[in-house]
C-alpha positions in Angstrom: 0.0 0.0 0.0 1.3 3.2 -0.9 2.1 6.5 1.5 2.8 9.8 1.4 6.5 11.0 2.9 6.2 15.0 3.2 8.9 17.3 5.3 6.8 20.3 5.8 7.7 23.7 7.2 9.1 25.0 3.7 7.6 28.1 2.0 5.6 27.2 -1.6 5.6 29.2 -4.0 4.1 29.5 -7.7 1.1 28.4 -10.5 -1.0 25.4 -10.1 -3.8 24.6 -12.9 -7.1 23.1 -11.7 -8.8 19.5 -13.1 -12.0 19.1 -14.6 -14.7 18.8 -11.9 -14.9 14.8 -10.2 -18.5 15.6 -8.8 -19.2 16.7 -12.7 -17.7 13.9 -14.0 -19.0 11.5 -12.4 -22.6 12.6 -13.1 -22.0 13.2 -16.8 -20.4 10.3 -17.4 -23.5 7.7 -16.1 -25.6 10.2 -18.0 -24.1 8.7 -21.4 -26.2 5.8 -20.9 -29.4 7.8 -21.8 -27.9 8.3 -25.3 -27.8 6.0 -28.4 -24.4 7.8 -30.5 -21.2 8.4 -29.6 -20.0 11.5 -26.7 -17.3 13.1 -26.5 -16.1 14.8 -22.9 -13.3 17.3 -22.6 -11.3 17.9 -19.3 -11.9 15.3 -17.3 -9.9 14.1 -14.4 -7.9 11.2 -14.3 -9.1 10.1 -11.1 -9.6 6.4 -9.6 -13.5 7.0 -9.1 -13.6 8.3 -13.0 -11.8 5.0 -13.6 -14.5 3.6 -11.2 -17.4 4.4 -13.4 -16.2 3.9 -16.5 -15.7 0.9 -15.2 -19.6 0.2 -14.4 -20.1 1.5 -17.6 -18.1 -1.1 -20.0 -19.1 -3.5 -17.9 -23.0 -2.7 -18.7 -21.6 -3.1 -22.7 -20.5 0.9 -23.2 -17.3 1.2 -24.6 -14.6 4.0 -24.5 -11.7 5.4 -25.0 -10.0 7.9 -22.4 -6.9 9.5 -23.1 -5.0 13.2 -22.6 -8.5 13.8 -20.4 -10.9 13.3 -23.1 -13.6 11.0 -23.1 -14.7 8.9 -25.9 -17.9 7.2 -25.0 -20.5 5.3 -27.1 -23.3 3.2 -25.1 -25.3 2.0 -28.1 -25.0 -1.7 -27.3 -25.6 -1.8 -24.0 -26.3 -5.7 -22.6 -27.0 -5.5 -19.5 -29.1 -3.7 -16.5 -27.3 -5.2 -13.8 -24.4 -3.1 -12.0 -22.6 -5.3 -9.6 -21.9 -5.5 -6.2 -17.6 -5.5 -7.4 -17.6 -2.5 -9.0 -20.5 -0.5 -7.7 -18.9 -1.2 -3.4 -15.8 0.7 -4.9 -17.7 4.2 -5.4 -21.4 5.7 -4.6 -21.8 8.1 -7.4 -22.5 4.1 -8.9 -25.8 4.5 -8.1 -26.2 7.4 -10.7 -26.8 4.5 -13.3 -30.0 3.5 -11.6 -32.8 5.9 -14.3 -30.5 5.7 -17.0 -30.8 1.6 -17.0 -34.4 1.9 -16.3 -35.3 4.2 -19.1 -32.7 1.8 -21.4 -34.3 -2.1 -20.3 -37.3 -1.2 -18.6 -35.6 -2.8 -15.5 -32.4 -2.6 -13.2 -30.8 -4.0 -10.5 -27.9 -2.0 -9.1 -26.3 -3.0 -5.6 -25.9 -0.4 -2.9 -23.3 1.6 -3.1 -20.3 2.4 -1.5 -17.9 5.2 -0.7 -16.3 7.2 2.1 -16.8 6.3 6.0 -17.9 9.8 6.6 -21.5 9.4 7.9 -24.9 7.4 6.6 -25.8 8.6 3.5 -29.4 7.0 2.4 -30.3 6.9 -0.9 -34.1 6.9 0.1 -34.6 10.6 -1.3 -33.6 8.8 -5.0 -36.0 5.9 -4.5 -38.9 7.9 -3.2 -38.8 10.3 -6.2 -38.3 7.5 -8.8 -41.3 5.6 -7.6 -43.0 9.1 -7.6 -42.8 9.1 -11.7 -43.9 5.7 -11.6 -41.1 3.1 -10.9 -41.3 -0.1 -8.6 -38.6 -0.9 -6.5 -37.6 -4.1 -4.2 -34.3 -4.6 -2.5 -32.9 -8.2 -3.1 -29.6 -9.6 -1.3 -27.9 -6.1 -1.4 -29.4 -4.7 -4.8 -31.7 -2.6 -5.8 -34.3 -4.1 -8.2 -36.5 -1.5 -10.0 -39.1 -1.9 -13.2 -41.3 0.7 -15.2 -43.1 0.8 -17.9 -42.9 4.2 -18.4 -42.3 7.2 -16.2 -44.3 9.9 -16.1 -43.3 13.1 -14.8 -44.4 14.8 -11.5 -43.8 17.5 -9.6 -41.5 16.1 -6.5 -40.6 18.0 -3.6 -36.8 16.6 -1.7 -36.8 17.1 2.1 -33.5 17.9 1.9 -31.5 18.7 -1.2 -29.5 16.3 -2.2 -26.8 16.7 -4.4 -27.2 13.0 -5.3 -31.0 13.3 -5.9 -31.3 16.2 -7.8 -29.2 14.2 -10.1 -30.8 11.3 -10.0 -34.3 12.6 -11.1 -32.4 15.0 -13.7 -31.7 11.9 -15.3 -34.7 10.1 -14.9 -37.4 13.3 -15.9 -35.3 14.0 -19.2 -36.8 10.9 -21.1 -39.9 10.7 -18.8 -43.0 11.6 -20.3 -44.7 15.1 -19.8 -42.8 17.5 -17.2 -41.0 17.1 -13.9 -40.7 19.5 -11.2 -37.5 19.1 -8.4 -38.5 21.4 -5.8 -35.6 22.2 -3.0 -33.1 20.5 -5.7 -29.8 21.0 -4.5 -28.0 24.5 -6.4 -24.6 22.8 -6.8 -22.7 24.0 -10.0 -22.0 20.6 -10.8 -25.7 19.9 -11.3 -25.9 23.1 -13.2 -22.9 21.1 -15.4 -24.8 18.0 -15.8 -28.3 20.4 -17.1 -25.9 22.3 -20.0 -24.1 18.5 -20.6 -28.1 16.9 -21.4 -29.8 20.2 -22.4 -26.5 19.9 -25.6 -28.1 16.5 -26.0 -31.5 17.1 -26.7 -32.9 17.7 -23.6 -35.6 20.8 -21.6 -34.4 21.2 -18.6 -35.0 25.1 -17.2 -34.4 26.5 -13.8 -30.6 25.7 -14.1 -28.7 26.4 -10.8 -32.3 27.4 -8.8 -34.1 25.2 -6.4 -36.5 24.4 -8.8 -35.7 22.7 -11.8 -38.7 22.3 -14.5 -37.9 19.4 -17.4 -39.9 18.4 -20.4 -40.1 14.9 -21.3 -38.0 14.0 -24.5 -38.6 10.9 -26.9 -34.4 10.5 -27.5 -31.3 12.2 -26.7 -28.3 12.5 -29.1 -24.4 12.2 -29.2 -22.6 15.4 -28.5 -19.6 17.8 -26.9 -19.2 18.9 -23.9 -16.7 19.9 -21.4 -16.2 19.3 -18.3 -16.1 22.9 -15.6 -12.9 23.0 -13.1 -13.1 21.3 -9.8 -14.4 23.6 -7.4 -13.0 21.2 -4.3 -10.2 21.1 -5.6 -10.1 25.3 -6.2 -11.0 25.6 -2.7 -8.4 22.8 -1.6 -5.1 24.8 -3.2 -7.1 28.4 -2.3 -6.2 26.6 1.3 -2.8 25.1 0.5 -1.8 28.9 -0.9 -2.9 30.5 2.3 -1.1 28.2 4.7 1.7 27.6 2.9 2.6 30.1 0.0 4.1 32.6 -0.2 2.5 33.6 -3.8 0.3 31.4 -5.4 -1.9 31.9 -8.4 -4.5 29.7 -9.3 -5.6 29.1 -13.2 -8.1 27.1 -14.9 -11.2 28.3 -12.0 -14.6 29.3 -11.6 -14.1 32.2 -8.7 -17.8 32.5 -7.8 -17.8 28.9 -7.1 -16.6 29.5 -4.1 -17.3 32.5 -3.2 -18.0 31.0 0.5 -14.4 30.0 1.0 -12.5 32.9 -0.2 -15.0 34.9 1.6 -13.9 33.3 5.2 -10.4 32.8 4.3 -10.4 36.6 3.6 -11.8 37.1 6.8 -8.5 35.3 8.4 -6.2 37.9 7.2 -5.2 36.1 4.1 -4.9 38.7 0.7 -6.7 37.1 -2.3 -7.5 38.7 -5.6 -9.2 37.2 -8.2 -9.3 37.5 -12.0 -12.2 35.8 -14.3 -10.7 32.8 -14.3 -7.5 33.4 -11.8 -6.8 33.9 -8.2 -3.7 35.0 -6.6 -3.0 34.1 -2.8 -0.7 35.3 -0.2 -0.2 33.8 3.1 -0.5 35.5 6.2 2.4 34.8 9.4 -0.3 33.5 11.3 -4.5 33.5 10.4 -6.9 34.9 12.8 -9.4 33.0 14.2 -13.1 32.4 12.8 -15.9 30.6 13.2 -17.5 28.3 10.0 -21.1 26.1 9.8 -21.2 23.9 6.5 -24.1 24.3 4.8 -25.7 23.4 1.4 -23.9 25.4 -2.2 -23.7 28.2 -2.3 -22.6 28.0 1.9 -19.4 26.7 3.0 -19.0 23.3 1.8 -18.7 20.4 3.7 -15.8 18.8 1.3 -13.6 21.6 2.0 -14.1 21.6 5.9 -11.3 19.4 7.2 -8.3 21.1 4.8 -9.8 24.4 6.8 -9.5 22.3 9.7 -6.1 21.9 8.9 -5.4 25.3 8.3 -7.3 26.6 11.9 -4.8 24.4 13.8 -2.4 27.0 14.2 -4.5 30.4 13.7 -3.9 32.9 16.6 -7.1 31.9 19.2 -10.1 29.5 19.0 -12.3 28.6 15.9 -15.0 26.9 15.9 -16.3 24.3 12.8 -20.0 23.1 13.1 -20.5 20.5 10.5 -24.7 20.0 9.9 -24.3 17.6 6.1 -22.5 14.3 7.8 -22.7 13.3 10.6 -19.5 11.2 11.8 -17.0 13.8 9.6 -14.4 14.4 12.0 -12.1 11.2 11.3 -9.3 13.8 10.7 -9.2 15.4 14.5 -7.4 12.6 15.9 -5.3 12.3 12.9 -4.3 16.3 13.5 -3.6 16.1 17.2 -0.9 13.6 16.1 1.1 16.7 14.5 0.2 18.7 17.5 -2.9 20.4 16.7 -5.6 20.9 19.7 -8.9 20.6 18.2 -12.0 19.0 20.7 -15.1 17.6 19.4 -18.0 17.8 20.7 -20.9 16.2 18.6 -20.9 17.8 15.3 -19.1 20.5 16.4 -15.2 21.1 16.6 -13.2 23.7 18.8 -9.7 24.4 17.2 -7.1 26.3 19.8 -4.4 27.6 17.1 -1.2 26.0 18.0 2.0 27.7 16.9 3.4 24.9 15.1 2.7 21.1 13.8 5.4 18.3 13.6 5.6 15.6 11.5 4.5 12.3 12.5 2.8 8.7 11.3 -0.7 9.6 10.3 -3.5 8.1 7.9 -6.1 9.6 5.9 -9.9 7.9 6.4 -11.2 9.5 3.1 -10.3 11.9 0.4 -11.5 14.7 2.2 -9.4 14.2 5.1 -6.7 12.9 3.2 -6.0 16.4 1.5 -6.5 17.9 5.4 -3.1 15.7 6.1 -1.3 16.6 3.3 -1.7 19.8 4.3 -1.4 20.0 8.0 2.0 18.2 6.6 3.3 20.7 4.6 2.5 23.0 7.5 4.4 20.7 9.9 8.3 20.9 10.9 9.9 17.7 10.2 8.8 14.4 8.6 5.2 13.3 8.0 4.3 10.3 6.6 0.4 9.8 5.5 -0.9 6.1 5.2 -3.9 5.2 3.2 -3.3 7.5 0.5 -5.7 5.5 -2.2 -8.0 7.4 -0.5 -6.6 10.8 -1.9 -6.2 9.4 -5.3 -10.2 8.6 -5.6 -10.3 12.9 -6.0 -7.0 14.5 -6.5 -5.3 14.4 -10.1 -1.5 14.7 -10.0 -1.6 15.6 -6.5 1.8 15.4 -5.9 3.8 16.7 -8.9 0.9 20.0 -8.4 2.9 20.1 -4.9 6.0 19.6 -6.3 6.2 22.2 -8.9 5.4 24.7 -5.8 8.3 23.5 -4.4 7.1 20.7 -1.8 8.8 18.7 -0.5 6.0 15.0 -1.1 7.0 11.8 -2.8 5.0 8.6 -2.9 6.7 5.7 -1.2 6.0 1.7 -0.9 
């Protein structure tokens, strides 16, 4: 199993280009399945959970090619509606091939999915709206077993929105007939990415990056272009690195508005940051003040990008507090940081960071890819040697991690 060996305490320094969105990705690319012709996606990640899903996807009879982060995909001959349990435990964004197999066969059986130990994420909000436009579902030894006829399309209101749901019924109301309403969908821009990928396809979906997304019905979709919009985690993720860490850092190949939230409250540490349309420059600070942050749906403060500002807390000058309302069992990383030194409490869902003046380097290992950046960071941050187990994690989310480090001027190699 591979590691991470990083001796921190060095000033970065710098350009770094963002990937194509994961989140994106890994909607867009399930979404193939709805069309009979060839796609073609641009900018897309290299990442082990893109490998994931194109995975499911050959093995439901799509084929592909995927090379300098283009995307090749034709799912004309699809053979089967059964996504197993061997691929599908490896990734939960699996589950995203549930409508498209349904409007394909008529029929699917999809095991539950998997993904990061970070809290219990149901998938009941997908289920209830797909038997809301008319599908029948049993759960069989671990799968999911759904038939239709036809759906029909409904007005359906999420009690919470989910990010996975919204997608979900995007997928299933584009080829259902008549219109379907998503009230309180989830806002995220990679939702918004998914609308422009199937509206370029064929399909009517208005009320793109709103709570309420209206879609007409479709009979077909067809092959087309599309690329993929820059990671906003992974924006956020180096916007964090920078500040901790850098001394100048400009970041290129970005959506700035996309997290607005983040530069917002890293601002409010002491941090400079200017932006550009598609750039932002960063300069640390000698030590960030102390703030308060509460995760909340887009456009909030994301949840993804709350343990690398963990990370970066540890050694602000005073007490910060995180409060953490999407998942609840997030805080894997704590322990791992109060290895290097940090002093961070939890109580509940709720974390109270007392800035430390330094980290050190020690034996740490990253629970999910989240929390795996978090360590690479607090690492960089710490004096001495830190060496970061587990790193597969990292690699499910973060393309070229390393050499992006490397060409800053970190000091991170990947060891046996």
């Amino acid at each position: 199993m591979e590691k991470y060996s990083i001796f921190g305490g060095k000033i970065l320094s710098g350009e770094v280009i963002i990937s194509g969105s994961k989140n994106s990705s890994l909607a867009i690319l399930p979404a193939c399945l709805l069309i009979k012709g060839k796609v073609t996606l641009r900018n897309v990640p290299n990442l082990k959970d893109v490998r994931f899903m194109l995975q499911v996807i050959e093995s439901l009879g799509g084929e592909f090619t995927f090379e300098d982060n283009t995307v090749e995909i034709d799912t004309s001959s699809l053979k089967s509606f059964i996504a197993s349990y061997e691929i599908v435990k490896q990734m939960r964004a699996s589950i995203y091939v549930l409508a498209p197999l349904l409007h394909r066969f008529g029929e699917a059986r999809v095991s539950l999915p998997g993904g990061c130990a970070i809290g219990n994420r149901p998938i009941n909000l997908h289920i209830k709206g797909l038997k809301d436009l008319g599908v029948e579902f049993q759960l069989e030894h671990g799968y999911i077993e759904g038939s239709v006829d036809k759906m029909k399309g409904q007005e359906i209101y999420l009690d919470f929105p989910s990010v996975g749901a919204t997608c979900q019924l995007i997928l299933a109301g584009v080829l259902a007939e008549g219109k379907t309403i998503i009230l309180n969908a989830a806002k995220e821009p990679e939702i918004e990415d998914l609308c422009n990928f199937l509206n370029k396809a064929g399909a009517q979906i208005e009320g793109l990056g709103t709570n309420s997304i209206n879609i007409t019905g479709v009979v077909s979709l067809s092959g087309c272009e599309h690329s993929i919009i820059p990671d906003r985690i992974e924006t956020g993720s180096f916007t964090l690195l920078g500040a901790a860490v850098c001394e100048d850092l400009v970041i290129k190949n970005i959506i700035p508005t996309h997290i607005e939230a983040v530069i917002d409250k890293i601002k409010e540490t002491g941090v400079s940051i200017t932006q550009e349309k598609n750039t932002i420059r960063i300069k640390r600070t000698a030590r960030p003040k102390n703030i308060d942050i509460k995760t909340l749906p887009y456009p909030a403060f994301p949840t993804d990008l709350q343990a690398p500002f963990m990370s970066f807390l540890s050694t602000s000058d005073g007490f910060s507090i995180i409060h953490e309302t999407i998942f609840e069992n997030r805080f894997h990383h704590v322990a791992e940081l109060n290895r290097l030194g940090a002093d961070i409490k939890t109580e509940g869902q709720t974390a109270y960071i007392k800035g430390v003046k330094q980290l050190f380097g020690a034996q740490i290992m990253a629970s999910d890819l989240r929390a795996g950046f978090s360590l690479v960071l607090a690492g960089l941050m710490a004096d001495d040697e830190t060496i970061i187990n587990r790193i597969y994690h990292i690699d499910r989310g973060y393309e070229n991690l390393e050499n992006k480090i490397k060409k800053l001027g970190g000091d991170i190699k990947r060891i046996k």
